[in-house]
N, CA, C and O atoms as a Maestro MAE file, in Angstrom:
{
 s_m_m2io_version
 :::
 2.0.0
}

f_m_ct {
 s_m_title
 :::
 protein
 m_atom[300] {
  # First column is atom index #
  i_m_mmod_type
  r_m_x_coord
  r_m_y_coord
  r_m_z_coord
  i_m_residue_number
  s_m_chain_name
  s_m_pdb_residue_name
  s_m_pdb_atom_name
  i_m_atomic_number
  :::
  1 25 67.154 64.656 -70.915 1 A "UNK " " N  " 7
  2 3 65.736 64.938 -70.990 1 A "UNK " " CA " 6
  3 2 65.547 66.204 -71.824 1 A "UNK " " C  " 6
  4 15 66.312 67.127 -71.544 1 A "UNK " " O  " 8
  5 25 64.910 66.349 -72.523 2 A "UNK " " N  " 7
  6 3 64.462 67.000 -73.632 2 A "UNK " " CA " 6
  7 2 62.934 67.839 -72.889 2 A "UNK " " C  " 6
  8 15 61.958 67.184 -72.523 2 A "UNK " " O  " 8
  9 25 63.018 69.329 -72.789 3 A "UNK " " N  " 7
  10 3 61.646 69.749 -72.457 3 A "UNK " " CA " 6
  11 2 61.399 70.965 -73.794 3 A "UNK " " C  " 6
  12 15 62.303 71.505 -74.432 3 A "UNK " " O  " 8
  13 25 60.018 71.162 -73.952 4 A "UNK " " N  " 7
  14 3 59.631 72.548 -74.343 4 A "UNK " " CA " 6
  15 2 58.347 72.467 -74.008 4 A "UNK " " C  " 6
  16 15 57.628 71.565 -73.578 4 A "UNK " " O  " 8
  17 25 58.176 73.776 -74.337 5 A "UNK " " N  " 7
  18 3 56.702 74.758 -73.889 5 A "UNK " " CA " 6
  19 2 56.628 75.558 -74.983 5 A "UNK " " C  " 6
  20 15 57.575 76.189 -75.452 5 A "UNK " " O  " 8
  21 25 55.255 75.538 -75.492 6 A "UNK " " N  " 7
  22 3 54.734 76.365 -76.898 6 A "UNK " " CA " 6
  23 2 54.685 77.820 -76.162 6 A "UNK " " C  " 6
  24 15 54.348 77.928 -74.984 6 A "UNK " " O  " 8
  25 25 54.924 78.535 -76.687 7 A "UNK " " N  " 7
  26 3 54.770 79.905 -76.605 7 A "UNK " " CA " 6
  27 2 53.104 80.779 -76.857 7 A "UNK " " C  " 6
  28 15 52.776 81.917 -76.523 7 A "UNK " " O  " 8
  29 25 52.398 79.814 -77.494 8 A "UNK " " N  " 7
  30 3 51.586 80.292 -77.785 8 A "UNK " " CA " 6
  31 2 50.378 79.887 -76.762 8 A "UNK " " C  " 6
  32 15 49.731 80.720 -76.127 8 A "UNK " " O  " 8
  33 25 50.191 78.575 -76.708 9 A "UNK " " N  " 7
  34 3 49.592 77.922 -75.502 9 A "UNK " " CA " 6
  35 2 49.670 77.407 -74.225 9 A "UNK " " C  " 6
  36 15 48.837 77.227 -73.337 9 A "UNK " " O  " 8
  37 25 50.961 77.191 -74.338 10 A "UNK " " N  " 7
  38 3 51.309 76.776 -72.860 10 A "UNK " " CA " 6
  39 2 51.463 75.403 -72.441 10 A "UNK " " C  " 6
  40 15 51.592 75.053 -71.268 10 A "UNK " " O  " 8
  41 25 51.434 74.270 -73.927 11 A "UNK " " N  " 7
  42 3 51.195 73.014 -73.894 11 A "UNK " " CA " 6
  43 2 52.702 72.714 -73.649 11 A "UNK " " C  " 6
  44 15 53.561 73.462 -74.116 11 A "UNK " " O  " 8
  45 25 53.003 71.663 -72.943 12 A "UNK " " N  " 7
  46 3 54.505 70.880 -72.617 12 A "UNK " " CA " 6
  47 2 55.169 69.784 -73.110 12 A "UNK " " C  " 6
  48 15 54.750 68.650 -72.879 12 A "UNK " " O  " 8
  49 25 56.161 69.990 -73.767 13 A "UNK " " N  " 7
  50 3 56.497 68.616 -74.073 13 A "UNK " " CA " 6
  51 2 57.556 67.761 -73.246 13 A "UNK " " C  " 6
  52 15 58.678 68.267 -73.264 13 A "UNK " " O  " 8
  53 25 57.445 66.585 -72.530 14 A "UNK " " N  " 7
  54 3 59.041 66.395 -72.006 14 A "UNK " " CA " 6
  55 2 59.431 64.774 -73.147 14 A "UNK " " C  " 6
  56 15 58.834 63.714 -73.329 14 A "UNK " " O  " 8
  57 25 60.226 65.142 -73.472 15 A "UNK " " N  " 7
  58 3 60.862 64.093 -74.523 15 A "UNK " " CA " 6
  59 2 59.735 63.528 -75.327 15 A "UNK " " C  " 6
  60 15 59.392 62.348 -75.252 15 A "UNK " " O  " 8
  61 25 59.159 64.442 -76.119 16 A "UNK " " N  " 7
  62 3 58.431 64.441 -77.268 16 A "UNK " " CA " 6
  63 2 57.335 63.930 -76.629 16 A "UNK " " C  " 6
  64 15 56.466 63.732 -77.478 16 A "UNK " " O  " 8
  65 25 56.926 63.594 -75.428 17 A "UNK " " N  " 7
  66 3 55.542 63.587 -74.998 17 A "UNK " " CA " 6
  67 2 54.374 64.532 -74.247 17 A "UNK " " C  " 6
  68 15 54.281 64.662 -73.027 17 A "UNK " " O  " 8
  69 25 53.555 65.126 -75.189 18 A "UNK " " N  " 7
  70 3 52.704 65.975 -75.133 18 A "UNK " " CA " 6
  71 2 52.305 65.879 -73.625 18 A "UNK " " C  " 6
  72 15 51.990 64.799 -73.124 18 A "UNK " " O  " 8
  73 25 52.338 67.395 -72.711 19 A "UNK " " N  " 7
  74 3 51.101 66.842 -71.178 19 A "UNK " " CA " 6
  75 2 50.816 68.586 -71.591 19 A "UNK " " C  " 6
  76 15 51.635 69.472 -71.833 19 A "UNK " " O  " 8
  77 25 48.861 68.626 -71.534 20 A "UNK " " N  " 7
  78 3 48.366 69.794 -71.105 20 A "UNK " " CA " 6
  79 2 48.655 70.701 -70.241 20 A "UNK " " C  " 6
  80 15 48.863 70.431 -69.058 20 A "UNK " " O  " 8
  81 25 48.709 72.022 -70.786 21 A "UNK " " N  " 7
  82 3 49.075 73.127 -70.047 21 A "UNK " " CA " 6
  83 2 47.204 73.129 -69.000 21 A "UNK " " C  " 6
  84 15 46.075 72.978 -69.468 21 A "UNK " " O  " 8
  85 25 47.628 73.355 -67.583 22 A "UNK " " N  " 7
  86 3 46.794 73.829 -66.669 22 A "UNK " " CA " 6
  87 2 46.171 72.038 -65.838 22 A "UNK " " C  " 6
  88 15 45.793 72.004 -64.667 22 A "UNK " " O  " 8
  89 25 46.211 70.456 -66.961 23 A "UNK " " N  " 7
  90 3 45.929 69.888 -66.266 23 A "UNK " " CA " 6
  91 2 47.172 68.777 -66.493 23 A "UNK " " C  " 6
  92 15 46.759 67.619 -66.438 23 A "UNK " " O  " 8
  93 25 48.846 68.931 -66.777 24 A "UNK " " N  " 7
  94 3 49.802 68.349 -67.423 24 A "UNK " " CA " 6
  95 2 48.879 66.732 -66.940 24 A "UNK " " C  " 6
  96 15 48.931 65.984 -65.964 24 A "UNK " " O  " 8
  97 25 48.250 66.756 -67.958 25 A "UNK " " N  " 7
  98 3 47.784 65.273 -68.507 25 A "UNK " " CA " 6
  99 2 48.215 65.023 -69.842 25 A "UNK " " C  " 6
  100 15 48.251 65.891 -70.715 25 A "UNK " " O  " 8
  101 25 48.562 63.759 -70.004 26 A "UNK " " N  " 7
  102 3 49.451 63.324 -71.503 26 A "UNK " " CA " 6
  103 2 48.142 63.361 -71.921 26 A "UNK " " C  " 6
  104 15 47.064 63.076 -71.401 26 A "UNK " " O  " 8
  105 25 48.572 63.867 -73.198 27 A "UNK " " N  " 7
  106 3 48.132 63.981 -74.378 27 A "UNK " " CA " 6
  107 2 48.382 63.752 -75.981 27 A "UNK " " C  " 6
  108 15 49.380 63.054 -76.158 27 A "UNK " " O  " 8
  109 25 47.791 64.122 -77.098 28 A "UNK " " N  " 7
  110 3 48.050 63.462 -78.369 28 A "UNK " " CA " 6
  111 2 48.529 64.892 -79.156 28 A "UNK " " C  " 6
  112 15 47.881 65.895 -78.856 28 A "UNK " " O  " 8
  113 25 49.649 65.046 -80.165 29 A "UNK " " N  " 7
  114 3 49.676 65.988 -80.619 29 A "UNK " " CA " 6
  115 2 48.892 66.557 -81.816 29 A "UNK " " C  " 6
  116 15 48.940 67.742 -82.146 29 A "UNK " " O  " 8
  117 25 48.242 65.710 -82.371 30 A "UNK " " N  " 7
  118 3 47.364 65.984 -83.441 30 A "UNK " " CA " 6
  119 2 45.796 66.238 -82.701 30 A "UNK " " C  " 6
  120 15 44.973 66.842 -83.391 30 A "UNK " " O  " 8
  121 25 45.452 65.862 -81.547 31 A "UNK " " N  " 7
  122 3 44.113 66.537 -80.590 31 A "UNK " " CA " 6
  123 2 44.513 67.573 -80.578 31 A "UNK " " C  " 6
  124 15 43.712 68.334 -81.121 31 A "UNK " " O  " 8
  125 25 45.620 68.192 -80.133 32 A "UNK " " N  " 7
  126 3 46.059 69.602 -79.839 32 A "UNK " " CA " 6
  127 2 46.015 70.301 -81.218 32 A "UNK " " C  " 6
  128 15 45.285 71.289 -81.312 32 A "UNK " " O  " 8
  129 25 46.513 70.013 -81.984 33 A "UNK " " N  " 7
  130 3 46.550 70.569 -83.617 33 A "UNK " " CA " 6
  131 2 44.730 70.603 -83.914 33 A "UNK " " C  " 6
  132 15 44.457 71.656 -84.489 33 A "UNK " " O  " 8
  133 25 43.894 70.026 -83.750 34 A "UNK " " N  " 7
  134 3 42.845 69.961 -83.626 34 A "UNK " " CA " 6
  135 2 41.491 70.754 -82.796 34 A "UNK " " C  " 6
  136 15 40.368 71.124 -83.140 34 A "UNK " " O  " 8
  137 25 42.239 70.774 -81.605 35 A "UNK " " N  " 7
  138 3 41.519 71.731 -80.747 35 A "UNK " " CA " 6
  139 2 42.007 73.707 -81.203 35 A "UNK " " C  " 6
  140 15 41.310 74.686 -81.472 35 A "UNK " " O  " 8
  141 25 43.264 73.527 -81.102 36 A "UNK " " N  " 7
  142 3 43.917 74.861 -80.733 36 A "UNK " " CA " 6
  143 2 44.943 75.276 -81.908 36 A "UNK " " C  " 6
  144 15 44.885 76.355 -82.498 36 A "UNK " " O  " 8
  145 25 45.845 74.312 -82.147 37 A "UNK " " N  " 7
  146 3 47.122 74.840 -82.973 37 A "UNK " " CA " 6
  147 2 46.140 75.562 -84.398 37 A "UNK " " C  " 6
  148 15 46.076 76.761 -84.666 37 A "UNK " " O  " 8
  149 25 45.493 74.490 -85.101 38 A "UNK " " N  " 7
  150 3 44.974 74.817 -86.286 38 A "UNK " " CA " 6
  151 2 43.673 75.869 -86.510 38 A "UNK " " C  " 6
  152 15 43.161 76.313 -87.538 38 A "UNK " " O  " 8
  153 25 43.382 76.057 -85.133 39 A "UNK " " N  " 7
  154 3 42.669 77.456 -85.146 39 A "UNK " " CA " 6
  155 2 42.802 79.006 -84.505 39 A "UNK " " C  " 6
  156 15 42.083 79.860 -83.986 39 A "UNK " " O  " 8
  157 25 44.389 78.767 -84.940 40 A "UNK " " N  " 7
  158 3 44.770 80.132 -84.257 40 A "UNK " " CA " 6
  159 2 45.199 80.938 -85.276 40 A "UNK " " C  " 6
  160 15 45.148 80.494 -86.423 40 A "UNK " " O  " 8
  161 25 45.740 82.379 -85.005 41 A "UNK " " N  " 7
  162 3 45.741 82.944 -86.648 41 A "UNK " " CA " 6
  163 2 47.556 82.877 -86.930 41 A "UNK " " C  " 6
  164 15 48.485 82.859 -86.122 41 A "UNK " " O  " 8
  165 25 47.536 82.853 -88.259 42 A "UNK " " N  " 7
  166 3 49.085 83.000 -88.671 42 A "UNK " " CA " 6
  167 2 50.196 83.331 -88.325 42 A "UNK " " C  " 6
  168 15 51.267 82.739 -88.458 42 A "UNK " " O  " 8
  169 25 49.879 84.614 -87.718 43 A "UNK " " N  " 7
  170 3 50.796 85.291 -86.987 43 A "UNK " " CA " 6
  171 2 51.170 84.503 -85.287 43 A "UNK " " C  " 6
  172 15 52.014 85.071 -84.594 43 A "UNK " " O  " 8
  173 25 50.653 83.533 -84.878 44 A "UNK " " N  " 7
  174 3 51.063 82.820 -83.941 44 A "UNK " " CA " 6
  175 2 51.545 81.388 -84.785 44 A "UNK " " C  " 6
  176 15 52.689 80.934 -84.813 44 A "UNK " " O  " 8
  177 25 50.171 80.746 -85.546 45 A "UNK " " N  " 7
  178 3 50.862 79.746 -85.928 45 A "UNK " " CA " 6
  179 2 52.415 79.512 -86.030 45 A "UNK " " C  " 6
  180 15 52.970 78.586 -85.439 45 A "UNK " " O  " 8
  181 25 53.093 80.447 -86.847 46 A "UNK " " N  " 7
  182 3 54.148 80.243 -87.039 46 A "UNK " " CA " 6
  183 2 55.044 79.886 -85.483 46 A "UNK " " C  " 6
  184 15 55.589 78.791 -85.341 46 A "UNK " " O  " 8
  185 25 55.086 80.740 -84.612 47 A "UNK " " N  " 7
  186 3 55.261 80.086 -83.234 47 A "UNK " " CA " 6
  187 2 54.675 78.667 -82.585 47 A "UNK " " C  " 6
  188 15 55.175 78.412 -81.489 47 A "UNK " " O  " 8
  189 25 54.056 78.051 -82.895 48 A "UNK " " N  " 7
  190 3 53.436 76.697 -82.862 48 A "UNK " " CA " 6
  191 2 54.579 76.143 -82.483 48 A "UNK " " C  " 6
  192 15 55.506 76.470 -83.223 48 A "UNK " " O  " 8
  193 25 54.912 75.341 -81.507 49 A "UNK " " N  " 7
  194 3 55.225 74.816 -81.100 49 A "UNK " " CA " 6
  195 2 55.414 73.162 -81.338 49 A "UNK " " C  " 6
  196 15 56.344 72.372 -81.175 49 A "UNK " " O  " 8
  197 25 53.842 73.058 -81.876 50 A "UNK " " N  " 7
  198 3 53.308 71.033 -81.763 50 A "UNK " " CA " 6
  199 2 54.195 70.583 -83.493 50 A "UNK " " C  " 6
  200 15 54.129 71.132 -84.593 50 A "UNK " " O  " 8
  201 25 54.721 69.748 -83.158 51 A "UNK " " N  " 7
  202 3 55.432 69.084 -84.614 51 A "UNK " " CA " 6
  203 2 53.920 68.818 -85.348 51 A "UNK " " C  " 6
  204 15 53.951 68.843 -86.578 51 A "UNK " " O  " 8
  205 25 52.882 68.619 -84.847 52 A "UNK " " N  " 7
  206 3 51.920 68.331 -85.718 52 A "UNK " " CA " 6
  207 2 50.916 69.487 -86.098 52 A "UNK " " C  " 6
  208 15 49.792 69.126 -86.448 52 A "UNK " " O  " 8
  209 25 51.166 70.690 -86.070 53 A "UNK " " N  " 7
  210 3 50.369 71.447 -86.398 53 A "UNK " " CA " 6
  211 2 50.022 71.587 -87.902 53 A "UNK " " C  " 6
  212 15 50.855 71.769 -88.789 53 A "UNK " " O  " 8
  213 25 48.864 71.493 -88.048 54 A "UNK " " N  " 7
  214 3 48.479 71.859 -90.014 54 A "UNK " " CA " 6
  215 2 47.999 70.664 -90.696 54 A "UNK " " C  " 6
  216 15 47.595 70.530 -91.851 54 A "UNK " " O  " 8
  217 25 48.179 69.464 -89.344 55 A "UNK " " N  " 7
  218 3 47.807 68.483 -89.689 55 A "UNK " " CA " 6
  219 2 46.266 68.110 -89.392 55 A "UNK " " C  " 6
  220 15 45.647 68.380 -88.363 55 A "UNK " " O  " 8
  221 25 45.893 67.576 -90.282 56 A "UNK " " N  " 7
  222 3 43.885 67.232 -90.039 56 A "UNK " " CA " 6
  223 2 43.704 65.939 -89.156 56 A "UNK " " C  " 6
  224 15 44.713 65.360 -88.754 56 A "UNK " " O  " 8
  225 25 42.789 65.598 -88.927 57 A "UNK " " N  " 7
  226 3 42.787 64.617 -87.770 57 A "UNK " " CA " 6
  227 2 42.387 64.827 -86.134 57 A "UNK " " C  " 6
  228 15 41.747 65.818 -85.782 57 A "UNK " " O  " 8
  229 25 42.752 63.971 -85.340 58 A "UNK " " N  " 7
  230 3 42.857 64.297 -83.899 58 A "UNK " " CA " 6
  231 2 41.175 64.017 -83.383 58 A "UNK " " C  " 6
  232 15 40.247 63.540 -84.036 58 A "UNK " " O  " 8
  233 25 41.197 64.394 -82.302 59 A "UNK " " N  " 7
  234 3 39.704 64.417 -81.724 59 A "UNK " " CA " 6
  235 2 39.494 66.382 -81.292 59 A "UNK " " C  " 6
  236 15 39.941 67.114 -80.408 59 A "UNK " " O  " 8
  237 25 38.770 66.529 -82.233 60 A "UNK " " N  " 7
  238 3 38.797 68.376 -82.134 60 A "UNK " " CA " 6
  239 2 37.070 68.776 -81.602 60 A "UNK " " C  " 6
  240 15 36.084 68.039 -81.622 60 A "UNK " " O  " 8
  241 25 37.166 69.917 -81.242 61 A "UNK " " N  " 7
  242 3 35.835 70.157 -80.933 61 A "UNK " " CA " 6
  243 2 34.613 69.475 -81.531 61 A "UNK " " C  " 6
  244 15 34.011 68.913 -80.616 61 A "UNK " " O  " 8
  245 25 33.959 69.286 -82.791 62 A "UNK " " N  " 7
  246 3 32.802 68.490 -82.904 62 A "UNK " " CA " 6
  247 2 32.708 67.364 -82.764 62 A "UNK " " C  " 6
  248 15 31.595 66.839 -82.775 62 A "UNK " " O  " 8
  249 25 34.029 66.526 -82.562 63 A "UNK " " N  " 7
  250 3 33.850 65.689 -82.250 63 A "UNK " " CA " 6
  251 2 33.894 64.568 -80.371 63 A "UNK " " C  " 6
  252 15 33.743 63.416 -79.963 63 A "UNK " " O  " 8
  253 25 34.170 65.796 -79.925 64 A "UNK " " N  " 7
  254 3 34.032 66.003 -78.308 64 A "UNK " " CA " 6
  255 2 32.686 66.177 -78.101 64 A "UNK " " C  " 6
  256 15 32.168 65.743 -77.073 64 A "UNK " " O  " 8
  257 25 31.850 66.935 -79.203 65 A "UNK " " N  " 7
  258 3 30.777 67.488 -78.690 65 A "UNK " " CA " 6
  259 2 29.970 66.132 -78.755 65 A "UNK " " C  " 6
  260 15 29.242 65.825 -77.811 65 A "UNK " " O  " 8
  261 25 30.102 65.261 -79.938 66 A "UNK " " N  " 7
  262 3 29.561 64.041 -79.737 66 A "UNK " " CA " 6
  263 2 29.480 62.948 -78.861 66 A "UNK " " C  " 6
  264 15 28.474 62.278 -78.626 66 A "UNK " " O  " 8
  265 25 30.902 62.778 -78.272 67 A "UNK " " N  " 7
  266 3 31.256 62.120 -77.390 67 A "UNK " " CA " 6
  267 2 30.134 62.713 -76.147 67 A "UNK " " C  " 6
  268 15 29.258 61.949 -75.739 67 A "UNK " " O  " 8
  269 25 30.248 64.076 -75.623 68 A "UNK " " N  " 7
  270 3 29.435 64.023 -74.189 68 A "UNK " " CA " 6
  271 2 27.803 64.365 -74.623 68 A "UNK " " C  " 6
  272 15 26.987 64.628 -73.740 68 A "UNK " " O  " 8
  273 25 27.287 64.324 -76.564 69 A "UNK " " N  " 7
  274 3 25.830 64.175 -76.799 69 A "UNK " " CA " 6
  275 2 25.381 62.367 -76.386 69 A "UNK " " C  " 6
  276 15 24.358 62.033 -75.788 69 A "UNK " " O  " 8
  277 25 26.092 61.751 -76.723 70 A "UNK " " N  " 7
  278 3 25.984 60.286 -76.266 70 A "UNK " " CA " 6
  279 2 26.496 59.727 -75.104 70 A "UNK " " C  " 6
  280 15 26.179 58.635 -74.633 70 A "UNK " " O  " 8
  281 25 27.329 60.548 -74.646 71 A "UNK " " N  " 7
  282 3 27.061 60.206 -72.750 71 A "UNK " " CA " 6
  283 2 25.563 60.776 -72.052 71 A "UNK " " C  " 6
  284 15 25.087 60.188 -71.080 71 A "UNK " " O  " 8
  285 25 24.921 61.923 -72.633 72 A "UNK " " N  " 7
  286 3 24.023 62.284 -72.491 72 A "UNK " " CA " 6
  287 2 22.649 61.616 -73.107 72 A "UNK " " C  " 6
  288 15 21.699 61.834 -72.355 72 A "UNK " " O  " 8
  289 25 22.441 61.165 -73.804 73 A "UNK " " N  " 7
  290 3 21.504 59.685 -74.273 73 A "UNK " " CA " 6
  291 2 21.620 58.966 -73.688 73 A "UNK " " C  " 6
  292 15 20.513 58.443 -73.568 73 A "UNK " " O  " 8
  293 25 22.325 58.460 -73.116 74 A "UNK " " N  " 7
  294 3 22.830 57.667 -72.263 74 A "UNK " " CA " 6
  295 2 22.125 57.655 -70.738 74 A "UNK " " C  " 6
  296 15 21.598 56.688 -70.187 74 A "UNK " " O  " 8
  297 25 22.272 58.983 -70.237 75 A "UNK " " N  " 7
  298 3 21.719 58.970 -68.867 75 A "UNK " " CA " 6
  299 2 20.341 58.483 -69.262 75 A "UNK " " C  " 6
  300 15 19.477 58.311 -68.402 75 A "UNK " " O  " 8
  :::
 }
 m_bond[299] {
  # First column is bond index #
  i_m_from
  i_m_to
  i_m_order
  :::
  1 1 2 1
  2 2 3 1
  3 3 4 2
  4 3 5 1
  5 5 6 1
  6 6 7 1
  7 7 8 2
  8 7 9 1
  9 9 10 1
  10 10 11 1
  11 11 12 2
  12 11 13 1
  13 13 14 1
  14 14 15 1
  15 15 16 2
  16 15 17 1
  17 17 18 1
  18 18 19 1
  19 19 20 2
  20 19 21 1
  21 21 22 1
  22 22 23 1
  23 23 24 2
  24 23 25 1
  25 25 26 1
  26 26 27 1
  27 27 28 2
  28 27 29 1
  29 29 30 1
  30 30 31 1
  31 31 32 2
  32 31 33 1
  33 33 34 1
  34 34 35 1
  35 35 36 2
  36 35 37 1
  37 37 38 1
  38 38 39 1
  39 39 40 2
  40 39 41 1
  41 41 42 1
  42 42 43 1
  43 43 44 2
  44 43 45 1
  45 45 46 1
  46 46 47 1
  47 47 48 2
  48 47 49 1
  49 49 50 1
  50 50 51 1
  51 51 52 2
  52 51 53 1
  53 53 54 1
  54 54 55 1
  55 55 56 2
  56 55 57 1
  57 57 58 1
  58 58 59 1
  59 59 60 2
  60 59 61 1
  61 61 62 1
  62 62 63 1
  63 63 64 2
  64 63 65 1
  65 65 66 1
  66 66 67 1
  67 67 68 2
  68 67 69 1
  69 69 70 1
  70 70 71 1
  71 71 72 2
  72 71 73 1
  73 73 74 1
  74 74 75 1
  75 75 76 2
  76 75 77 1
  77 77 78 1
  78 78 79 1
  79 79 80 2
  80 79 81 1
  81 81 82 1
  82 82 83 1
  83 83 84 2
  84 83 85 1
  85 85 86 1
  86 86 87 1
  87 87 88 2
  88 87 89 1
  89 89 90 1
  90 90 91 1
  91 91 92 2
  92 91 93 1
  93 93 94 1
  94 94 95 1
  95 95 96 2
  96 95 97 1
  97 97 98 1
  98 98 99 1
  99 99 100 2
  100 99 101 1
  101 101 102 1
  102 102 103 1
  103 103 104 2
  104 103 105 1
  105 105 106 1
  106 106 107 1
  107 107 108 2
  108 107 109 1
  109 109 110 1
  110 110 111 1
  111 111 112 2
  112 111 113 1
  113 113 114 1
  114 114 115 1
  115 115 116 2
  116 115 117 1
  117 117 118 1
  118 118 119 1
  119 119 120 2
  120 119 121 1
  121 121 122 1
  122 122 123 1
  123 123 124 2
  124 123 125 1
  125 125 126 1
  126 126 127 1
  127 127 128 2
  128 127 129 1
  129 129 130 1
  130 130 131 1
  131 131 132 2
  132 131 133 1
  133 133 134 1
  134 134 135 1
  135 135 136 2
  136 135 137 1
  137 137 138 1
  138 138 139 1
  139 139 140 2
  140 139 141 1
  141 141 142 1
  142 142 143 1
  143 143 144 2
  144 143 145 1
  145 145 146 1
  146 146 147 1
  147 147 148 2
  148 147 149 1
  149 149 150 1
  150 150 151 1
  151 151 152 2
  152 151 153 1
  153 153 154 1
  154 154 155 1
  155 155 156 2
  156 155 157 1
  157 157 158 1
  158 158 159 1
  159 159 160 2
  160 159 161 1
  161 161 162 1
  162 162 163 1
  163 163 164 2
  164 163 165 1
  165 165 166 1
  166 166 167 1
  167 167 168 2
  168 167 169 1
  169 169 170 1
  170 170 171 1
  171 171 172 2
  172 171 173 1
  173 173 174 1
  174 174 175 1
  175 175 176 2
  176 175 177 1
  177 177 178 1
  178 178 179 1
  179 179 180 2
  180 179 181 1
  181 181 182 1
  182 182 183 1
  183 183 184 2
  184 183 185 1
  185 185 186 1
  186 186 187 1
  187 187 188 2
  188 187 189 1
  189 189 190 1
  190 190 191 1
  191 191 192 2
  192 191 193 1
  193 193 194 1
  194 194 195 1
  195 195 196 2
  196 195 197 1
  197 197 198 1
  198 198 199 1
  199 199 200 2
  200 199 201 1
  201 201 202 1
  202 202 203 1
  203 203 204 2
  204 203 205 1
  205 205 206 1
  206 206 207 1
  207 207 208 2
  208 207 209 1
  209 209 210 1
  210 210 211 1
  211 211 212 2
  212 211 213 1
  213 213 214 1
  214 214 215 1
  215 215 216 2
  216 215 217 1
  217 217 218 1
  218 218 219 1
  219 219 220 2
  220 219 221 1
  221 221 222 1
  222 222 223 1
  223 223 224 2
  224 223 225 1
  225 225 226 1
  226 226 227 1
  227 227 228 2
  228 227 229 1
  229 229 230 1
  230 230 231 1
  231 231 232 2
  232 231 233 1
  233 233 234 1
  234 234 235 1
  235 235 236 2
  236 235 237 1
  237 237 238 1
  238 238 239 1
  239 239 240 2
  240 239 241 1
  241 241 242 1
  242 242 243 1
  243 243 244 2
  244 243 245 1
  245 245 246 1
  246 246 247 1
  247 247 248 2
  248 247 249 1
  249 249 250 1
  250 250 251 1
  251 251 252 2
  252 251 253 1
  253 253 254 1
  254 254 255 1
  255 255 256 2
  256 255 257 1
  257 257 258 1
  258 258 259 1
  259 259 260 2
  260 259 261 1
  261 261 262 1
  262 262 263 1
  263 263 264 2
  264 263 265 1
  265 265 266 1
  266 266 267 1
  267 267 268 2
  268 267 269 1
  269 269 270 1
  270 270 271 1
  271 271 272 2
  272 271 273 1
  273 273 274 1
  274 274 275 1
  275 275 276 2
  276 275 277 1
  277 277 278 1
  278 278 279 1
  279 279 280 2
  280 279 281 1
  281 281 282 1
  282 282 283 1
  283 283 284 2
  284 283 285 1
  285 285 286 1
  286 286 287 1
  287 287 288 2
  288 287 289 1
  289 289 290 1
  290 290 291 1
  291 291 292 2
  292 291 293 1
  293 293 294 1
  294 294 295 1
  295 295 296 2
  296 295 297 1
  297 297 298 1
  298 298 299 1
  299 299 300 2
  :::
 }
}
């Protein structure tokens, strides 16, 4: 079994599968590159942890924000 933990965030990997730091729920590594990796500054980046960091894509903040504007139309 294969584990790591980013240094910078706290995200987990056990055998290359992403689970959130605080709710270890699996997750996607390019959401994470999306939310967090790709907006942190240089001097951590380089500690990055996610094989996918730098990469574009994922489901990142504006597009979360959409997701719960149309659960909210919705009600």
């Amino acid at each position: 079994m294969n584990c790591k933990t980013c240094p910078v965030c706290g995200a987990n990997w056990i055998d290359d599968q992403l689970y959130w730091s605080g709710t270890n729920k699996r997750g996607k590594n390019v959401d994470l590159a999306a939310l967090v990796c790709n907006t942190i500054s240089e001097d951590k980046f380089v500690t990055c942890a996610n094989p996918c960091k730098g990469q574009e894509g994922g489901v990142g903040w504006a597009e979360r924000l959409k997701i719960l504007e149309q659960g909210l139309d919705g009600m």
